[in-house]
C-alpha positions in Angstrom: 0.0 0.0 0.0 1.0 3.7 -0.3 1.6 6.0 2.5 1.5 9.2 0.6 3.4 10.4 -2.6 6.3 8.2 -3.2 6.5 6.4 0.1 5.1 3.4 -0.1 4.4 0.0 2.7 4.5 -3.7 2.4 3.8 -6.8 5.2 6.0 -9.4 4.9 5.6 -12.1 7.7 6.3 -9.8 11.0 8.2 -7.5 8.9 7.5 -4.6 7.2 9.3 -2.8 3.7 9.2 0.8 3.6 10.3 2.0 0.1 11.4 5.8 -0.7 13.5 7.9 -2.5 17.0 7.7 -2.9 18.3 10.9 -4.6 22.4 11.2 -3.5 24.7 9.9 -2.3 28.6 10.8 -1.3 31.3 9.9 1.1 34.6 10.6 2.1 37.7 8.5 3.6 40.5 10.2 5.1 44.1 8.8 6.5 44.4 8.8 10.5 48.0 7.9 10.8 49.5 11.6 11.5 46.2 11.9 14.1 47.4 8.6 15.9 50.9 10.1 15.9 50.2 12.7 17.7 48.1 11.6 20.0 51.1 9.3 20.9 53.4 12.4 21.5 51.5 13.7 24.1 51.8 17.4 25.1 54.2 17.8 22.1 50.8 16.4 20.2 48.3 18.8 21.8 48.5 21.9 19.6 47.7 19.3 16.4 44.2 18.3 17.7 42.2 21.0 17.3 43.4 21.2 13.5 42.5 17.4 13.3 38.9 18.4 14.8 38.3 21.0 12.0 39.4 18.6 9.5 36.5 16.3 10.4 34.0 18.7 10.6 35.2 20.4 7.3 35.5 17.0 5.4 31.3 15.8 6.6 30.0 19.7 5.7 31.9 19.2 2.3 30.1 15.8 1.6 26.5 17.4 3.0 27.2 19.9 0.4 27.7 17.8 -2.4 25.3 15.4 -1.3 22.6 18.3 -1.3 23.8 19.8 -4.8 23.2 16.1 -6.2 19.6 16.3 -5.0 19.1 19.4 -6.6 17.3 20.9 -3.6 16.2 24.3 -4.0 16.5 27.4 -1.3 12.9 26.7 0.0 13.7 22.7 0.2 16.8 22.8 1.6 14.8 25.1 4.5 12.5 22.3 5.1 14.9 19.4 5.1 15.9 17.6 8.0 19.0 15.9 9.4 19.3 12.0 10.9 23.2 11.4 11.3 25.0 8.4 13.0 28.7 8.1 14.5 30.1 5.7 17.4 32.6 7.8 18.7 31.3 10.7 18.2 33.7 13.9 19.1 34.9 12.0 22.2 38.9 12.4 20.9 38.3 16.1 22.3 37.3 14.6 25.7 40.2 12.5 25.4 42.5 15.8 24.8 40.6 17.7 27.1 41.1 15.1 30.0 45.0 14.5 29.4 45.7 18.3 29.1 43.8 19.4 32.5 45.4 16.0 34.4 49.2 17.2 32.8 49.1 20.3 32.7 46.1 22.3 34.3 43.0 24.3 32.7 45.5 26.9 30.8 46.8 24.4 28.4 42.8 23.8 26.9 42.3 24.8 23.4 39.3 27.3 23.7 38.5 26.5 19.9 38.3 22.9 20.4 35.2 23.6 22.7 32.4 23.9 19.8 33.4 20.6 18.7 33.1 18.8 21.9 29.7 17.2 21.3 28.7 15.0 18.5 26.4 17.1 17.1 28.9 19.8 16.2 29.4 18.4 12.8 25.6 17.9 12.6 24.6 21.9 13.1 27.9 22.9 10.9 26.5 21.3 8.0 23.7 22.5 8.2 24.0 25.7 9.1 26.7 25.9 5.8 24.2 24.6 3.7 20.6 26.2 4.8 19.1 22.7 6.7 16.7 24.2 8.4 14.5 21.0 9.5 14.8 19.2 12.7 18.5 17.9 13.2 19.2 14.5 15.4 22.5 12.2 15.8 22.4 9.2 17.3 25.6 7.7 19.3 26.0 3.7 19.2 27.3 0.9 17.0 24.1 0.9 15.3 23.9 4.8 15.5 24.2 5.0 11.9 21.0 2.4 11.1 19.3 4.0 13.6 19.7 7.5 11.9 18.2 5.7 8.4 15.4 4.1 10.3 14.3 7.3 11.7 14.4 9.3 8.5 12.7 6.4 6.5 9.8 6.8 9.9 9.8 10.4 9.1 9.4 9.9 5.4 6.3 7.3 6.1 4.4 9.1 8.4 4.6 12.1 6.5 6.4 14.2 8.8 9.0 15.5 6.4 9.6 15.6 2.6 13.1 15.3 2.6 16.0 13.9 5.3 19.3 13.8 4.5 20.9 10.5 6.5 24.9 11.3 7.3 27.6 9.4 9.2 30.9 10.1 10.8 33.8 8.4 12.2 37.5 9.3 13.0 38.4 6.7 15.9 41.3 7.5 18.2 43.9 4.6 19.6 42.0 4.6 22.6 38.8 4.0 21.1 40.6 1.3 18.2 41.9 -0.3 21.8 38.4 -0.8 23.4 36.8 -2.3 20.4 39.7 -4.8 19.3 38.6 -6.1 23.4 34.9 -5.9 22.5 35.2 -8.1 19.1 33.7 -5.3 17.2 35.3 -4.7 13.5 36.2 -1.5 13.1 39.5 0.4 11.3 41.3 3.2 13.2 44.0 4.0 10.3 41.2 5.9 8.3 38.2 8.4 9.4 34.9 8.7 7.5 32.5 10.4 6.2 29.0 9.5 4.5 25.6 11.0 3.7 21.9 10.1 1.8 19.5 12.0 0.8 15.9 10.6 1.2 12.5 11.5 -0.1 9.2 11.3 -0.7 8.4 12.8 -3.9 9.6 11.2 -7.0 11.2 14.2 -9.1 13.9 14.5 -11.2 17.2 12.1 -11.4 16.6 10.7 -8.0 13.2 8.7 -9.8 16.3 6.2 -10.7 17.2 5.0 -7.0 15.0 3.7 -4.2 15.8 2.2 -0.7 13.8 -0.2 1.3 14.0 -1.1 4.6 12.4 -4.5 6.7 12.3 -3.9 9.9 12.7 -7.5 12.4 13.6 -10.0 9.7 14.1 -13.2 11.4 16.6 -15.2 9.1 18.1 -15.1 5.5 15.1 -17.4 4.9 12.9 -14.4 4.9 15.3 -12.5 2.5 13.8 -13.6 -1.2 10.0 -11.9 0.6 11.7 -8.9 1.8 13.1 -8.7 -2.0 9.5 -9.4 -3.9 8.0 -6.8 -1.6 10.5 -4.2 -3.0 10.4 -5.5 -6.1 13.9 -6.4 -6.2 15.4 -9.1 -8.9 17.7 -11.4 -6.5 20.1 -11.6 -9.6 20.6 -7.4 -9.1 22.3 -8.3 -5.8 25.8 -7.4 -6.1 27.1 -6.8 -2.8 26.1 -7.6 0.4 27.3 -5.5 2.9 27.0 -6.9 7.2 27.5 -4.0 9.5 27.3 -3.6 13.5 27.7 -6.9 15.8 31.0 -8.8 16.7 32.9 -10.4 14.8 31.5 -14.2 15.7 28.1 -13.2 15.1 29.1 -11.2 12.0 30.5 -14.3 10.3 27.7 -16.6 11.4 25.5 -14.1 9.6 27.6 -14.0 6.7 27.0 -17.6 6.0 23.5 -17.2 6.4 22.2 -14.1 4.3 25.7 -15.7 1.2 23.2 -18.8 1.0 20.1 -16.2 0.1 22.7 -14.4 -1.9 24.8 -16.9 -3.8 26.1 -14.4 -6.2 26.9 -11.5 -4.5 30.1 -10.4 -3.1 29.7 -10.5 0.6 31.4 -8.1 3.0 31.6 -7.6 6.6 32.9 -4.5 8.5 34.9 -2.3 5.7 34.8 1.3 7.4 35.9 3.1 10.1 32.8 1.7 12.5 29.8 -0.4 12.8 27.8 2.8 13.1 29.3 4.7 9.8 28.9 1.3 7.4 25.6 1.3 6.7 25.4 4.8 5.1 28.8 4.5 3.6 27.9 1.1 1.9 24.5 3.3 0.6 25.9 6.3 -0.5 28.9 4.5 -2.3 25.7 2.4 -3.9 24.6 5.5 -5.5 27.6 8.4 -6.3 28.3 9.2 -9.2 30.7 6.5 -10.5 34.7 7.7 -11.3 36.3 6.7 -14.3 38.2 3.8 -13.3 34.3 2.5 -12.3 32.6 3.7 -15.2 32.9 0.1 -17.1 31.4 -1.8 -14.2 29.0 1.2 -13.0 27.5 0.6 -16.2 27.3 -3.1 -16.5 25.9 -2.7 -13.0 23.3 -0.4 -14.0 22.0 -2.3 -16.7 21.8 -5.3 -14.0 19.6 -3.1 -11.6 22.4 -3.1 -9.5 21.3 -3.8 -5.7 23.5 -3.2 -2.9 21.8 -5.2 0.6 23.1 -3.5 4.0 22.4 -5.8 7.0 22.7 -4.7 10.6 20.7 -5.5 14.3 21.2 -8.8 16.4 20.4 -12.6 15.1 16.6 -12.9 14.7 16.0 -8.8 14.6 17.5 -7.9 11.3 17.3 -4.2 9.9 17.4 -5.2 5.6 18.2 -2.1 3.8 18.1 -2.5 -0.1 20.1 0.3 -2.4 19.2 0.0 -6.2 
C-alpha cells in the first residue's frame, strides 16, 4: 500500500518494507596515521588536535554539500529538510584531549576552539548551518547509530512528517577508542576516518526517480530475505554486494553464512569502514555516487543489471534489511 506520494508500505511475515526515494549519495575516507601520531606524542601532540577536529568537521559539511547539490534541492527545500546522522565515537577524541591536558598540565593548556566541537552534534549543526538545513536535526551515538539515523528518516518519510531527510555518518576513531573495540570483538578500522551522507524522499522528481531504498524492519533469518526482495520488487540476480555491518565479529561471520546462502552471487562483505555505526550509510551512499572513471565500465554493467546493494545490521533474529538500487 501507499503512504503518501512516493513512500510506499508492504507486510511481509512480522516484517514490514518501507520504500522511498533515494536521490544522492557521497562519502569521504581520510588517513588517521599523523592523528594517531600525535596523539602518541603527548603534550608535544596537543596543539595538532584541534586542526584534526576541523578537519572532520570540514570534510562531513563538504560531503553534505555535495550530497545536497546532487539532489538538486532548492532554497525553499533545503529550508524544510531535515537531518538524521550516525557516529560511534562521536567527538569524544576532544574529551580524550581535554582530559590528558587538565590531568598534565592544568585548565590553561585547553584549546578554547576545540570547545564547539566537543559534542557529537557539532558536525551535525555545521552542516547545516553551511548549507541552509533548516528541519529538525538529530544524531544518534552507538554501533548501530548510523542504522538507527536511516530508520528514523525512513519513519519520518512514512508518516509524512517531512519531505526530505538527509541521513549522514561520521567516524574518526582515536587509539584509545581502536583499543576498546579490538577487546569488545567489534570490527572497526582506526587507520582511516569517514565520512558518509543520503539523501531521502518522498516525492519522485527529477534524477533521484532512478534509485530507491527499502527497509524490513525484524527479519528473522536469511530465509525471509527472497520476501523482503519481492515486496521491494527487487530481482535477487541485481544483488551485487552484500554489505553486514554492527555486531561482533562471531556473530558477524555466522550471519555472513547465512544471508551468502540467500545471496549466492553476491560479493559478501563484513565491516569495511571506520565503524559499525558509519557502514551502513557508507555502503549506501557509495551504492549511489556518481561512479569515477576507473568504475565507469562496471557502473555501467551494473546499471544495466539493476544493481542492488543489501546493507544488514541488528542482532540474530532482529535484522534491519536495507536495499540500495
Amino acid at each position: 500500500m501507499s503512504t503518501g506520494a512516493g513512500v510506499s508500505t508492504a507486510a511481509v511475515g512480522a516484517a514490514t518494507v518501507t520504500t522511498v526515494r533515494l536521490a544522492a549519495g557521497g562519502s569521504d575516507r581520510f588517513a588517521l596515521d599523523e592523528a594517531a601520531r600525535n596523539r602518541a606524542r603527548g603534550r608535544d601532540g596537543w596543539p595538532a588536535e584541534p586542526e584534526l577536529t576541523r578537519v572532520v568537521v570540514d570534510r562531513f559539511t563538504d560531503v553534505v554539500g555535495r550530497v545536497v547539490a546532487a539532489g538538486g534541492l532548492d532554497a525553499a527545500a533545503r529550508r524544510e529538510t531535515e537531518v538524521a546522522v550516525g557516529t560511534l565515537y562521536g567527538m569524544a577524541r576532544v574529551g580524550e584531549v581535554m582530559h590528558e591536558q587538565l590531568d598534565e598540565a592544568g585548565p590553561k593548556w585547553l584549546a578554547p576552539e576545540m570547545f564547539v566541537y566537543y559534542s557529537p552534534h557539532s558536525l551535525v549543526s555545521a552542516a547545516a548551518v553551511a548549507h541552509g538545513l533548516g528541519g529538525a536535526a538529530t544524531t544518534l551515538l552507538g554501533r548501530d547509530g548510523g542504522m538507527q539515523a536511516l530508520l528514523h528518516a525512513v519513519r519520518r518519510l512514512a508518516t509524512g512528517q517531512a519531505d526530505t531527510v538527509l541521513v549522514g555518518a561520521y567516524e574518526a576513531l582515536t587509539p584509545f577508542a581502536d583499543a576498546a573495540l579490538d577487546r569488545l570483538g567489534v570490527p572497526h578500522h582506526a587507520q582511516f576516518g569517514d565520512v558518509a551522507a543520503v539523501l531521502l524522499g518522498r516525492e519522485a522528481t527529477g534524477a533521484g526517480d532512478r534509485h530507491r531504498l527499502s527497509v524490513a524492519r525484524g527479519v528473522a533469518s536469511g530465509r525471509a530475505l527472497p520476501d523482503v526482495l519481492d515486496a521491494a520488487g527487487v530481482d535477487p540476480a541485481a544483488v551485487a554486494d552484500v554489505r553486514l555491518c554492527g555486531a561482533t565479529v562471531a556473530v558477524q561471520q555466522a550471519a555472513r553464512a547465512e544471508f551468502g546462502a540467500a545471496f549466492p552471487r553476491a560479493r559478501t562483505w563484513v565491516g569495511g569502514a571506520s565503524s559499525p555505526a558509519v557502514g551502513p550509510v557508507c555502503a549506501l551512499a557509495e551504492a549511489v555516487a556518481p561512479p569515477t572513471d576507473a568504475d565507469t565500465e562496471t557502473a555501467a554493467e551494473g546499471e544495466a543489471a539493476g544493481r542492488v546493494v543489501v546493507v544488514v545490521a541488528g542482532r540474530p533474529g532482529a535484522w534491519d534489511v536495507v536495499l540500495a538500487r
